[in-house]
PyMOL Python script that loads the backbone (N, CA, C, O; Angstrom):
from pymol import cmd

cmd.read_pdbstr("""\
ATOM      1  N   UNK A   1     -17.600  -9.081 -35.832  1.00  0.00           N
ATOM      2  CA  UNK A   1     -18.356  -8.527 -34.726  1.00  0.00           C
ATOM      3  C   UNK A   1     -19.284  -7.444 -35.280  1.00  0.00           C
ATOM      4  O   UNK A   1     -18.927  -6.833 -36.287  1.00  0.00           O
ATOM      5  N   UNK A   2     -20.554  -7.142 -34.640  1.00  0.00           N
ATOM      6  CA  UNK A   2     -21.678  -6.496 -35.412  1.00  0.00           C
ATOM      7  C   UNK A   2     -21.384  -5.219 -34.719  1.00  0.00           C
ATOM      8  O   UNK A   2     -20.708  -5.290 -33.693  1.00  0.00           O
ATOM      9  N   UNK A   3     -21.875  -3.837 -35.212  1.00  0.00           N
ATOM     10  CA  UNK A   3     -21.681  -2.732 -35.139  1.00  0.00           C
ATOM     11  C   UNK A   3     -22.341  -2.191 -33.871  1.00  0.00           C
ATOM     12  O   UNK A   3     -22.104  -1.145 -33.268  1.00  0.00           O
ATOM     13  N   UNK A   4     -23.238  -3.173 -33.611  1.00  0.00           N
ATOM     14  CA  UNK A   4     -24.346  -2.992 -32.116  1.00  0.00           C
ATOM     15  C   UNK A   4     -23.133  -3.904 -31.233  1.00  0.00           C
ATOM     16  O   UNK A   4     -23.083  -3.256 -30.187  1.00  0.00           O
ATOM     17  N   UNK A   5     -22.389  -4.755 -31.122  1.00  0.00           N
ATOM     18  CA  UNK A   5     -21.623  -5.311 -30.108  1.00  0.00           C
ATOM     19  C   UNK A   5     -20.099  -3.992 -30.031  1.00  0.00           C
ATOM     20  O   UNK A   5     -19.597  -3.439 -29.052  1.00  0.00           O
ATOM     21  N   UNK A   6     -19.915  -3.936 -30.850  1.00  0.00           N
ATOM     22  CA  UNK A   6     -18.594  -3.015 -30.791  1.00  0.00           C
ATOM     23  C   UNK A   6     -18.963  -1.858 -30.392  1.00  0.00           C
ATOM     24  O   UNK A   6     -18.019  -1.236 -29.906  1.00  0.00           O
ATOM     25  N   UNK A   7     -19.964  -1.288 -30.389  1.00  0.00           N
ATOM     26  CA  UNK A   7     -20.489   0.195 -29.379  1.00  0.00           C
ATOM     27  C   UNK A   7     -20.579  -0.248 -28.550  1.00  0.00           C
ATOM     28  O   UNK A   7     -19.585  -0.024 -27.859  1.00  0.00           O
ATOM     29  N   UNK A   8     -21.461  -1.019 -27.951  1.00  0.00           N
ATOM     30  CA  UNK A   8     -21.831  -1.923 -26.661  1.00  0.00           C
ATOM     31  C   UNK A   8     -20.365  -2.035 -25.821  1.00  0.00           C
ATOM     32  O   UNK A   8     -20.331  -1.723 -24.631  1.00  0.00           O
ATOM     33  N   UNK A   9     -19.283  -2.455 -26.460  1.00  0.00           N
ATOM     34  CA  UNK A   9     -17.558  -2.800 -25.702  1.00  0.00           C
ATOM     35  C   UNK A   9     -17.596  -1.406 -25.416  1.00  0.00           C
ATOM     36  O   UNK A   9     -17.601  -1.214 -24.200  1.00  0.00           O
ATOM     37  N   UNK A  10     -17.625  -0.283 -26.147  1.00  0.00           N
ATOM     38  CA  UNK A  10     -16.993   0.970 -26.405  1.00  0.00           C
ATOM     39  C   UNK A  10     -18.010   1.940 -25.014  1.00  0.00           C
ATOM     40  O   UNK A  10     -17.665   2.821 -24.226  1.00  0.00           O
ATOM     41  N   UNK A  11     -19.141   1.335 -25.219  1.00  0.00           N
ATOM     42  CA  UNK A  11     -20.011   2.085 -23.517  1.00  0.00           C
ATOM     43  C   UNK A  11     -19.005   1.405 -22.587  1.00  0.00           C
ATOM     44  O   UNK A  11     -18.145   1.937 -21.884  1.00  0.00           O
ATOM     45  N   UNK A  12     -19.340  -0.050 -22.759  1.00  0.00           N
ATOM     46  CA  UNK A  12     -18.661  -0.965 -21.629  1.00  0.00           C
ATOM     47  C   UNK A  12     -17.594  -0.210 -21.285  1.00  0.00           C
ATOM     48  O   UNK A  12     -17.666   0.041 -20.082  1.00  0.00           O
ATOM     49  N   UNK A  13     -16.284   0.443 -21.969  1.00  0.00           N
ATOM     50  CA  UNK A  13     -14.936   0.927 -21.908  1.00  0.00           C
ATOM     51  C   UNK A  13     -15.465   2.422 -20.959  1.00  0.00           C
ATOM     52  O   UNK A  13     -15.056   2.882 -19.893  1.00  0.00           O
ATOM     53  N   UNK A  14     -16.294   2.771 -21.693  1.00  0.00           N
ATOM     54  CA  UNK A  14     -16.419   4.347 -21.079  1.00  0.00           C
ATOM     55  C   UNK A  14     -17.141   4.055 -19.601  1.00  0.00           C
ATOM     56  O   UNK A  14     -16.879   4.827 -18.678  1.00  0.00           O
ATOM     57  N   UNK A  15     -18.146   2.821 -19.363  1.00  0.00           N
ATOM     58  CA  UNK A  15     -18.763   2.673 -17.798  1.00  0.00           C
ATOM     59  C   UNK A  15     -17.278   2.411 -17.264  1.00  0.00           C
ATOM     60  O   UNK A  15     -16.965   3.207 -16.378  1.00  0.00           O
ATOM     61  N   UNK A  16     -16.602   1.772 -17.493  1.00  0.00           N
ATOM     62  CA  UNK A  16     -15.505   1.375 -16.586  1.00  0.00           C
ATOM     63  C   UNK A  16     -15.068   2.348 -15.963  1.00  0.00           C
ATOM     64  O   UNK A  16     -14.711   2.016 -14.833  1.00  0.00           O
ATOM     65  N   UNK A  17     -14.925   3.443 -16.190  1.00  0.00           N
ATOM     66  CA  UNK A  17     -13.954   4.776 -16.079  1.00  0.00           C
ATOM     67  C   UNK A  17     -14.004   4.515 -14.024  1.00  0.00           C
ATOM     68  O   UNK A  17     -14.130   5.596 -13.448  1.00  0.00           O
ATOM     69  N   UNK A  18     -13.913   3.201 -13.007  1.00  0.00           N
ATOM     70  CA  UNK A  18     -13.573   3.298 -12.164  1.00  0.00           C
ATOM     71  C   UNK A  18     -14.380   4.025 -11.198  1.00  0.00           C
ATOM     72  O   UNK A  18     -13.881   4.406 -10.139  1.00  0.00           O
ATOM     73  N   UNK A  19     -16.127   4.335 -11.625  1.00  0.00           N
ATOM     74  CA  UNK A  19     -16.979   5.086 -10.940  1.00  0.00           C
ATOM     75  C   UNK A  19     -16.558   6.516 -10.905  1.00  0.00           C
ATOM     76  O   UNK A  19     -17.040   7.367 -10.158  1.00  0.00           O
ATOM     77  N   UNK A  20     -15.646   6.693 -11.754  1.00  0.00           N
ATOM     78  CA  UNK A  20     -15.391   8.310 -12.396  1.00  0.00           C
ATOM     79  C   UNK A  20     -16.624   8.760 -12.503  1.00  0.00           C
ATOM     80  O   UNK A  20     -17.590   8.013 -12.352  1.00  0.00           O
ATOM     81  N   UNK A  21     -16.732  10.025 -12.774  1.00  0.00           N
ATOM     82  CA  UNK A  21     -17.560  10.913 -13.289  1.00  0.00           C
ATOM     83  C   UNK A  21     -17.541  11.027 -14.813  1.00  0.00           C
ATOM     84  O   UNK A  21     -16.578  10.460 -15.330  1.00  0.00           O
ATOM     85  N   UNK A  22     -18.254  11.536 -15.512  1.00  0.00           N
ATOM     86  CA  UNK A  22     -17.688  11.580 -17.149  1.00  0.00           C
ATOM     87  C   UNK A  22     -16.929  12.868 -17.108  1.00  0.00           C
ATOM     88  O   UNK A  22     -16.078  12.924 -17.995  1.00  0.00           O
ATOM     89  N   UNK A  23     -16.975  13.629 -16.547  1.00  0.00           N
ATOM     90  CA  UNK A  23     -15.835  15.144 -16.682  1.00  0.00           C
ATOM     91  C   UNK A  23     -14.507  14.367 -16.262  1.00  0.00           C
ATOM     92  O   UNK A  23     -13.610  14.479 -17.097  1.00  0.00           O
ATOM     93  N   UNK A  24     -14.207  13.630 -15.176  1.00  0.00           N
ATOM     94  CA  UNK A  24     -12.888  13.193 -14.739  1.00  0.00           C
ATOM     95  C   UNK A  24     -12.676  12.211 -15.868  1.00  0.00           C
ATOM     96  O   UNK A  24     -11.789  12.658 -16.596  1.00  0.00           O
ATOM     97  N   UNK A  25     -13.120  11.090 -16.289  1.00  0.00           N
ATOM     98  CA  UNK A  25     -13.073   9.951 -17.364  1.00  0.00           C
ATOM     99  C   UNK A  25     -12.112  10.977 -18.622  1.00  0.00           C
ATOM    100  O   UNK A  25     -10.901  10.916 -18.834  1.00  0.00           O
ATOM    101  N   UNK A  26     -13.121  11.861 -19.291  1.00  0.00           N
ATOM    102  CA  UNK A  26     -12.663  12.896 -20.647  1.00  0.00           C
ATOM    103  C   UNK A  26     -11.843  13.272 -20.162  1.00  0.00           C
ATOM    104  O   UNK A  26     -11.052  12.376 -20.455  1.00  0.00           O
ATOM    105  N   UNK A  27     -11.231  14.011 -19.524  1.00  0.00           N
ATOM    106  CA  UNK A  27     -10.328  15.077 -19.268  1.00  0.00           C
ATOM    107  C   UNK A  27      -8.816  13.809 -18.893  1.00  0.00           C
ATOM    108  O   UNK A  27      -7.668  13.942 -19.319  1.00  0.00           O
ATOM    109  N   UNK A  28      -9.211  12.948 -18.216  1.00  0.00           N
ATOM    110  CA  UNK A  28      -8.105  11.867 -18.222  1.00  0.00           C
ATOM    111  C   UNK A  28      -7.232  11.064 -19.622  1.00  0.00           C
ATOM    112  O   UNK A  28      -6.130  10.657 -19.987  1.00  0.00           O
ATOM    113  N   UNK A  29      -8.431  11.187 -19.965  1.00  0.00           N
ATOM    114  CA  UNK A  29      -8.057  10.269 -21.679  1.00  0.00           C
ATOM    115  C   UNK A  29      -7.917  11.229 -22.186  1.00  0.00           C
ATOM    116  O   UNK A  29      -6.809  11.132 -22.714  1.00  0.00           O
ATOM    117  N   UNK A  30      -8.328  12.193 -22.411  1.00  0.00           N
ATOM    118  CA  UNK A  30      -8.237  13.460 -23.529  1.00  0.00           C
ATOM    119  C   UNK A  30      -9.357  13.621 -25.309  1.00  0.00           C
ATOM    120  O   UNK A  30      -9.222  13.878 -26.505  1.00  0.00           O
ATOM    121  N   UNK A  31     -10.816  13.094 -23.858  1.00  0.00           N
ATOM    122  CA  UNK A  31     -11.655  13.338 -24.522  1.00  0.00           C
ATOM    123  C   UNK A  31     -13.063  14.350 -23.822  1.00  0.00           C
ATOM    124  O   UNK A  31     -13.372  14.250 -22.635  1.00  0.00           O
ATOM    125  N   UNK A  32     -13.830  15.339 -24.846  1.00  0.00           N
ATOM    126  CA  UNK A  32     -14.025  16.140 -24.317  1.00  0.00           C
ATOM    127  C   UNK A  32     -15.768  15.497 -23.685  1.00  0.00           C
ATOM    128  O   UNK A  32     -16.493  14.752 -24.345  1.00  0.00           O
ATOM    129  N   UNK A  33     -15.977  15.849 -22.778  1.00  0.00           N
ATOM    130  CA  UNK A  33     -17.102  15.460 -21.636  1.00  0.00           C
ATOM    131  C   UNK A  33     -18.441  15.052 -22.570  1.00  0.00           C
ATOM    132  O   UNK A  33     -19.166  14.073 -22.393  1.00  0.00           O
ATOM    133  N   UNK A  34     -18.550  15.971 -23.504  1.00  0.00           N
ATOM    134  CA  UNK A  34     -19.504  16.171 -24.547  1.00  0.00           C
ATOM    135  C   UNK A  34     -19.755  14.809 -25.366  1.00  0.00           C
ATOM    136  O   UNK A  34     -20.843  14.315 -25.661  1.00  0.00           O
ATOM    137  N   UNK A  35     -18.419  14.314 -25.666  1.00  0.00           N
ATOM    138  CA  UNK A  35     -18.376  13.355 -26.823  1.00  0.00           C
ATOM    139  C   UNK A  35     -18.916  12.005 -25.950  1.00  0.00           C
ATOM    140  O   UNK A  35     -19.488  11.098 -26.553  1.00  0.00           O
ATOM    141  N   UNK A  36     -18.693  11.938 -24.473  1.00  0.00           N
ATOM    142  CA  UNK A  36     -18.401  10.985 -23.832  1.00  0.00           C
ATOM    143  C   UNK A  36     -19.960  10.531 -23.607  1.00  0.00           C
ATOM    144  O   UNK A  36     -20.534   9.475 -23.875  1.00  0.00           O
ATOM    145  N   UNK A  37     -20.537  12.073 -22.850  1.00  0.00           N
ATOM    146  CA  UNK A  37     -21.922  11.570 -22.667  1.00  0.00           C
ATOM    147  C   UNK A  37     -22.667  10.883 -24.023  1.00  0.00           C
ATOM    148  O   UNK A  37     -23.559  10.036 -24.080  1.00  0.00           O
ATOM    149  N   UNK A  38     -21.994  11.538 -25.003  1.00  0.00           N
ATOM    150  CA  UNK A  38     -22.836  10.761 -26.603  1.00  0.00           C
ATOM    151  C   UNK A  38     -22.641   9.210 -26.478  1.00  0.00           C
ATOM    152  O   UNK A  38     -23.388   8.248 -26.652  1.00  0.00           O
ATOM    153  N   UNK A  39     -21.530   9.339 -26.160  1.00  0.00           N
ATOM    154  CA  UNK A  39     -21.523   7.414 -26.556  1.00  0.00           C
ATOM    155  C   UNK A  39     -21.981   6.897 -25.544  1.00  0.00           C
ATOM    156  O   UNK A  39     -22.784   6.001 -25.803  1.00  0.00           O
ATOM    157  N   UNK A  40     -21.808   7.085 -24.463  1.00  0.00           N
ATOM    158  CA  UNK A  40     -22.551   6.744 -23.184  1.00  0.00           C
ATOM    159  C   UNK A  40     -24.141   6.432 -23.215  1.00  0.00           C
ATOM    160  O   UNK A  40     -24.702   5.585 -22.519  1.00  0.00           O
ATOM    161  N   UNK A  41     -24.842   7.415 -24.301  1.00  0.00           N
ATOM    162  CA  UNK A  41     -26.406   7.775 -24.485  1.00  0.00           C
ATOM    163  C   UNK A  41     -26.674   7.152 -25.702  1.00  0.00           C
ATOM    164  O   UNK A  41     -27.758   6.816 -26.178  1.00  0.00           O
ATOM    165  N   UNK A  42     -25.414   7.028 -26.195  1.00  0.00           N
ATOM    166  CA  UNK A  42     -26.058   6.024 -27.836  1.00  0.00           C
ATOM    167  C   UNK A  42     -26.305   7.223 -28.759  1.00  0.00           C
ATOM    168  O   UNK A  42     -26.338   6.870 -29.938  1.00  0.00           O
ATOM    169  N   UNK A  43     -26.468   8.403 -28.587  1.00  0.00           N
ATOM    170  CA  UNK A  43     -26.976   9.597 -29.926  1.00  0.00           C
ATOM    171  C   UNK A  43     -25.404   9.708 -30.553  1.00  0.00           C
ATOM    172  O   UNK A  43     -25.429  10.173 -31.693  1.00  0.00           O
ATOM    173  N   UNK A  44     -24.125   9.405 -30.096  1.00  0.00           N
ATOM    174  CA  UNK A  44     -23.393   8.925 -31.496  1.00  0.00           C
ATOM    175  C   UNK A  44     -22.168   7.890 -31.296  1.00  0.00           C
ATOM    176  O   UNK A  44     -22.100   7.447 -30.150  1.00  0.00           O
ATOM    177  N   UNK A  45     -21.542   7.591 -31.874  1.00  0.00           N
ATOM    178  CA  UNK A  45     -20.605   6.479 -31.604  1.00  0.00           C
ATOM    179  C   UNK A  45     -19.231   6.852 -32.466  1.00  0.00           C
ATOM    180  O   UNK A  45     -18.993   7.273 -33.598  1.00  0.00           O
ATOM    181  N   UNK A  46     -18.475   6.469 -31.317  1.00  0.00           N
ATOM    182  CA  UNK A  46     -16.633   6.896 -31.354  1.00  0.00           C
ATOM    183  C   UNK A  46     -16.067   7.139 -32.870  1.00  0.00           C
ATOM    184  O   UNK A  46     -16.518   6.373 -33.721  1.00  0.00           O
ATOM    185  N   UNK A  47     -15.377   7.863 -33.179  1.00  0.00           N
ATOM    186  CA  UNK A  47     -14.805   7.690 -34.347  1.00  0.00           C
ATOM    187  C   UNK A  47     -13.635   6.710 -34.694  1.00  0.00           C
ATOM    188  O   UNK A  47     -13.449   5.901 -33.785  1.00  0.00           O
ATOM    189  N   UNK A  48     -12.939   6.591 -35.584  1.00  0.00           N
ATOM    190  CA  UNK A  48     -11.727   5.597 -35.843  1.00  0.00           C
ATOM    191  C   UNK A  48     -10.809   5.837 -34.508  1.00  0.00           C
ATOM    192  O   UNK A  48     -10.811   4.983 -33.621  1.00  0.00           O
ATOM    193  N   UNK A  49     -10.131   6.867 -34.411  1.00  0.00           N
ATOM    194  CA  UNK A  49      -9.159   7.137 -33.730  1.00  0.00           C
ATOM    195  C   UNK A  49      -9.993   6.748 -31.793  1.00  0.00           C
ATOM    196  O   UNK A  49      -9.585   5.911 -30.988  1.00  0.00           O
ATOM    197  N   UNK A  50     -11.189   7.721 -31.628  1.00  0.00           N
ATOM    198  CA  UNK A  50     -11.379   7.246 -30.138  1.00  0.00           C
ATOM    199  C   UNK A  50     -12.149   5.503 -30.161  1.00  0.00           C
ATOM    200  O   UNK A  50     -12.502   4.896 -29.150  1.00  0.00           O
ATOM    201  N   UNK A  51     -12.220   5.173 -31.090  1.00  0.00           N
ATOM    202  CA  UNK A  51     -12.799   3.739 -30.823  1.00  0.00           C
ATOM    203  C   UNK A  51     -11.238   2.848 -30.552  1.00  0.00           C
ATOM    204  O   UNK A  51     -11.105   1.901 -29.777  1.00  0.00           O
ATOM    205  N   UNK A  52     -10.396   3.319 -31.229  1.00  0.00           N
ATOM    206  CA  UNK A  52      -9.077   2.451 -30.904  1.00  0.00           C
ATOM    207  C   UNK A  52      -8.857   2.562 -29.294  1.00  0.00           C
ATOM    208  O   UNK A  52      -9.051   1.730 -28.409  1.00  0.00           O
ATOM    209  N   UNK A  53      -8.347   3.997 -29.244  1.00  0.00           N
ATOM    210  CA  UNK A  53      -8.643   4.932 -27.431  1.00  0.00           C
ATOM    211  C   UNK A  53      -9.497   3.699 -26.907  1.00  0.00           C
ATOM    212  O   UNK A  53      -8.919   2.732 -26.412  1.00  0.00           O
ATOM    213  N   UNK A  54     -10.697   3.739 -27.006  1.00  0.00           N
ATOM    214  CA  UNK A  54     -11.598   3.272 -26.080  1.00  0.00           C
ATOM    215  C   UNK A  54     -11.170   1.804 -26.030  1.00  0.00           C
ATOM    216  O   UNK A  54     -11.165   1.353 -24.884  1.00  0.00           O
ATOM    217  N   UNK A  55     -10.906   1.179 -26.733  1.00  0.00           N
ATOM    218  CA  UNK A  55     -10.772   0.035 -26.740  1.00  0.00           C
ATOM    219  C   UNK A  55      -9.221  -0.792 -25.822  1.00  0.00           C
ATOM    220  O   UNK A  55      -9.202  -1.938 -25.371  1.00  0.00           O
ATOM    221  N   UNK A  56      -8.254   0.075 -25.784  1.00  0.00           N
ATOM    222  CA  UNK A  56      -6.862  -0.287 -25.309  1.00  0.00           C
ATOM    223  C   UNK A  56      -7.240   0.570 -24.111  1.00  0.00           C
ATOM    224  O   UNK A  56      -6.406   0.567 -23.206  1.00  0.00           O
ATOM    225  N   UNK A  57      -8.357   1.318 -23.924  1.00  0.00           N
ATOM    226  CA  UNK A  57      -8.219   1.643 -22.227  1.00  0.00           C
ATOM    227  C   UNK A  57      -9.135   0.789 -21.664  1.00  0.00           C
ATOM    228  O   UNK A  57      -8.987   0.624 -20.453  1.00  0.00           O
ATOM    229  N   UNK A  58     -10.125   0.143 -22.238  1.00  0.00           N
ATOM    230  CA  UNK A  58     -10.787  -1.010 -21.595  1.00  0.00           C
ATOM    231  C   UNK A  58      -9.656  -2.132 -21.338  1.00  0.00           C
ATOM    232  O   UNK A  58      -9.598  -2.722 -20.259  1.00  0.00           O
ATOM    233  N   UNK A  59      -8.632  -2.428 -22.553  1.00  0.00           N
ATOM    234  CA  UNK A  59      -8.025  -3.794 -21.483  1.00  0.00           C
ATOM    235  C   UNK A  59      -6.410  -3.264 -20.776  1.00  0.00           C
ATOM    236  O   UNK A  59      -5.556  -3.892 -20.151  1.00  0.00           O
ATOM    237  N   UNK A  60      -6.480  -2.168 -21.114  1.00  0.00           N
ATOM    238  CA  UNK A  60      -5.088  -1.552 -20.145  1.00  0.00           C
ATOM    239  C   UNK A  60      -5.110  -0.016 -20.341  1.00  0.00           C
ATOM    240  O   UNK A  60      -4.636   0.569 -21.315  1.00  0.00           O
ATOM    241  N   UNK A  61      -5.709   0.540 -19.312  1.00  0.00           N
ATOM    242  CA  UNK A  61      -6.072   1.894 -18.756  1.00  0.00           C
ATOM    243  C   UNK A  61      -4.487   2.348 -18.361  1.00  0.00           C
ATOM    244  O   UNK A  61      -3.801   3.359 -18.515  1.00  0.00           O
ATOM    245  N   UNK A  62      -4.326   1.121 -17.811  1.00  0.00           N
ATOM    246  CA  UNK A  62      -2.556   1.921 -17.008  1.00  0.00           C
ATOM    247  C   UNK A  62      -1.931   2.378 -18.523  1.00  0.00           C
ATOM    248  O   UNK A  62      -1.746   3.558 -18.820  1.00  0.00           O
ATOM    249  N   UNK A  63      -1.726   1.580 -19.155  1.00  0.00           N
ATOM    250  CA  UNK A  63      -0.718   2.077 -20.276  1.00  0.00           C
ATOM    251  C   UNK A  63      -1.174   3.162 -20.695  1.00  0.00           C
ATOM    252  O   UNK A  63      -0.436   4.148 -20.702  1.00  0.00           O
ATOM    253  N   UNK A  64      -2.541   3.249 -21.159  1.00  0.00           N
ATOM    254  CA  UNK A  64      -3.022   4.593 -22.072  1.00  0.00           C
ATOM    255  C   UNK A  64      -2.725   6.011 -20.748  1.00  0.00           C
ATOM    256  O   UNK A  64      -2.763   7.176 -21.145  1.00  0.00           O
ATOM    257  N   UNK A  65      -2.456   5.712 -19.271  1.00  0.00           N
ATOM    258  CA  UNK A  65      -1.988   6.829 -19.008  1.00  0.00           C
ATOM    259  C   UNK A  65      -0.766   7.629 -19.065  1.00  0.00           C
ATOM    260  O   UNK A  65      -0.660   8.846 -19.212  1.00  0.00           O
ATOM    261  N   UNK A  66       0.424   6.456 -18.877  1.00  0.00           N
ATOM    262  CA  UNK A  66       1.435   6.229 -19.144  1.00  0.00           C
ATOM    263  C   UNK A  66       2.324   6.867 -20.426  1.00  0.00           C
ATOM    264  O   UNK A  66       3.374   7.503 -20.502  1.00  0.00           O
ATOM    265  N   UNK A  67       1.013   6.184 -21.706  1.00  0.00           N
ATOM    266  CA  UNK A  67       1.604   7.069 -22.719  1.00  0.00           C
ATOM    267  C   UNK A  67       1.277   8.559 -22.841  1.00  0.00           C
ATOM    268  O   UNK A  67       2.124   9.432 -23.033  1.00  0.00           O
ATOM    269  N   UNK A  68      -0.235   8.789 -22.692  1.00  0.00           N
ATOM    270  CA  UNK A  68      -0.468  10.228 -22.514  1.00  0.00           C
ATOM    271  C   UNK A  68       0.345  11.002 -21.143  1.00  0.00           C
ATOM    272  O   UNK A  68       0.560  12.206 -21.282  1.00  0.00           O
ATOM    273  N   UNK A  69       0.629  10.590 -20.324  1.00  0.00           N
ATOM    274  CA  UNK A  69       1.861  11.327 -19.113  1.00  0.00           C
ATOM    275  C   UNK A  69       2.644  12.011 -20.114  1.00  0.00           C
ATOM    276  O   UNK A  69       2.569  13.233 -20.239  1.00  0.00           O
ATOM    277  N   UNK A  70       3.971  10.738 -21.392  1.00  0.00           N
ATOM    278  CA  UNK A  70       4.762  11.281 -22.316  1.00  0.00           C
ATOM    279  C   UNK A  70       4.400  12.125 -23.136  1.00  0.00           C
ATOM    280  O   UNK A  70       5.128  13.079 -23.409  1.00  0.00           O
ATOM    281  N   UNK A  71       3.076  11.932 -23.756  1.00  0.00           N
ATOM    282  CA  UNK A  71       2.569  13.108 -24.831  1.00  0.00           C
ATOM    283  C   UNK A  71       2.515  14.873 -23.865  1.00  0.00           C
ATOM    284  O   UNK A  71       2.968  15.866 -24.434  1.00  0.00           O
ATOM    285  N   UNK A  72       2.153  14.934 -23.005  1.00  0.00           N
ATOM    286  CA  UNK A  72       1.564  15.821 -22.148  1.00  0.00           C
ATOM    287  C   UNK A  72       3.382  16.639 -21.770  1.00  0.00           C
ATOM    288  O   UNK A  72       3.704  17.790 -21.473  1.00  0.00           O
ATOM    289  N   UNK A  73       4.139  15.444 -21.962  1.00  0.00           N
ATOM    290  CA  UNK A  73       5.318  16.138 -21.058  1.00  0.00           C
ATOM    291  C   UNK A  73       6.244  16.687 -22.682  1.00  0.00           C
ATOM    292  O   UNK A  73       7.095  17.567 -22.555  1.00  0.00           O
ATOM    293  N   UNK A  74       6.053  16.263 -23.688  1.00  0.00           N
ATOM    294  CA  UNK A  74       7.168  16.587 -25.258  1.00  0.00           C
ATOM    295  C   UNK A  74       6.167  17.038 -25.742  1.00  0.00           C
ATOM    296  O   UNK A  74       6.647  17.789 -26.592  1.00  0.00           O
ATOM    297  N   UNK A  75       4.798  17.153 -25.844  1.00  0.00           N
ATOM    298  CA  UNK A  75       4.314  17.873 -26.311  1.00  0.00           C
ATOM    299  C   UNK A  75       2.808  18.755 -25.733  1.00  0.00           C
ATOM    300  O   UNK A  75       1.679  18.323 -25.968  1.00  0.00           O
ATOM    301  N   UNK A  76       3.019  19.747 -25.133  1.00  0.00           N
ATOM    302  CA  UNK A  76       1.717  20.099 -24.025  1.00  0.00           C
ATOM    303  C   UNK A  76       0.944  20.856 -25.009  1.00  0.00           C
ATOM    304  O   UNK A  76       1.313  21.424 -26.037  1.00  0.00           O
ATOM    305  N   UNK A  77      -0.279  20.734 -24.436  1.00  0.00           N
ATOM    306  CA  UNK A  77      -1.643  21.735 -25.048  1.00  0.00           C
ATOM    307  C   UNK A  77      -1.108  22.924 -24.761  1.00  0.00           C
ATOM    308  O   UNK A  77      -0.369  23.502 -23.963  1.00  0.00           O
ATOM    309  N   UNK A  78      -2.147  23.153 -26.275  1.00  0.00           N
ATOM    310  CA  UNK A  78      -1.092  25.014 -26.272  1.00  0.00           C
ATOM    311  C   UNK A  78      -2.011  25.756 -25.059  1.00  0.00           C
ATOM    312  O   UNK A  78      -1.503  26.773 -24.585  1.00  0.00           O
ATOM    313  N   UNK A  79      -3.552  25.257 -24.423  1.00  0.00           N
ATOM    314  CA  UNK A  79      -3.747  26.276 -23.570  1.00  0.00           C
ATOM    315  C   UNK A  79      -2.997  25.706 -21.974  1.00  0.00           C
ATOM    316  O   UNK A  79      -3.335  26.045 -20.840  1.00  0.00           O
ATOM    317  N   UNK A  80      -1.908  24.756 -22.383  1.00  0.00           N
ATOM    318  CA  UNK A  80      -1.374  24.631 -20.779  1.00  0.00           C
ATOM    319  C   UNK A  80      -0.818  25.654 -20.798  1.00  0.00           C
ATOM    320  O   UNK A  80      -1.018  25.929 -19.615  1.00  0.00           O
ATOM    321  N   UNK A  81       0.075  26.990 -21.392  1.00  0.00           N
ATOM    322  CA  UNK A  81       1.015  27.898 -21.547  1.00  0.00           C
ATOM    323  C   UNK A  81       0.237  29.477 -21.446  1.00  0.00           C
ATOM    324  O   UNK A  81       0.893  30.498 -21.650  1.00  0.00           O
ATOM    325  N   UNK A  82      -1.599  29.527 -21.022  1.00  0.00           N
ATOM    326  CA  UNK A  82      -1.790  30.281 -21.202  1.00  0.00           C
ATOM    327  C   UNK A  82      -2.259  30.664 -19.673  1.00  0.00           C
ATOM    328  O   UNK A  82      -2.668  31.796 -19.418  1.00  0.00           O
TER     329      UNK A  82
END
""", "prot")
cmd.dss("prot")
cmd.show_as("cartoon", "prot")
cmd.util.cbc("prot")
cmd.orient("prot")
């Protein structure tokens, strides 16, 4: 698959966000608003780790919340405590 189709999935993944907003979309997945509008606009494209992200929340969104629920609950952001 060419590097122009696999960004193309990876917008596709981020339009899906369910007529979200891009602040609700980032903050759901646990990506920051900033990065989102980039790939959204094409000025840059996902790294290793959020291209995987993007890709398993395009064909199952439920799970990727599911698992981040568990991350969030054994291990919370240090500014949830502030």
């Amino acid at each position: 698959m060419s590097g122009k189709k696999i960004l193309a999935g990876m917008r596709q993944a981020v339009a899906y966000a369910n007529g979200e907003k891009v602040n609700v979309f980032a903050e759901k997945f646990g990506f920051s608003s900033g990065s989102v509008r980039n790939w959204e606009q094409g000025h840059r494209r996902p790294d290793g780790a959020a291209r995987v992200l993007l890709a398993v929340i395009k064909d199952n969104p439920d799970a990727v919340l599911k698992a981040l629920s568990h991350v969030e609950q054994d291990y919370p952001r240090p500014d949830a405590h502030a």
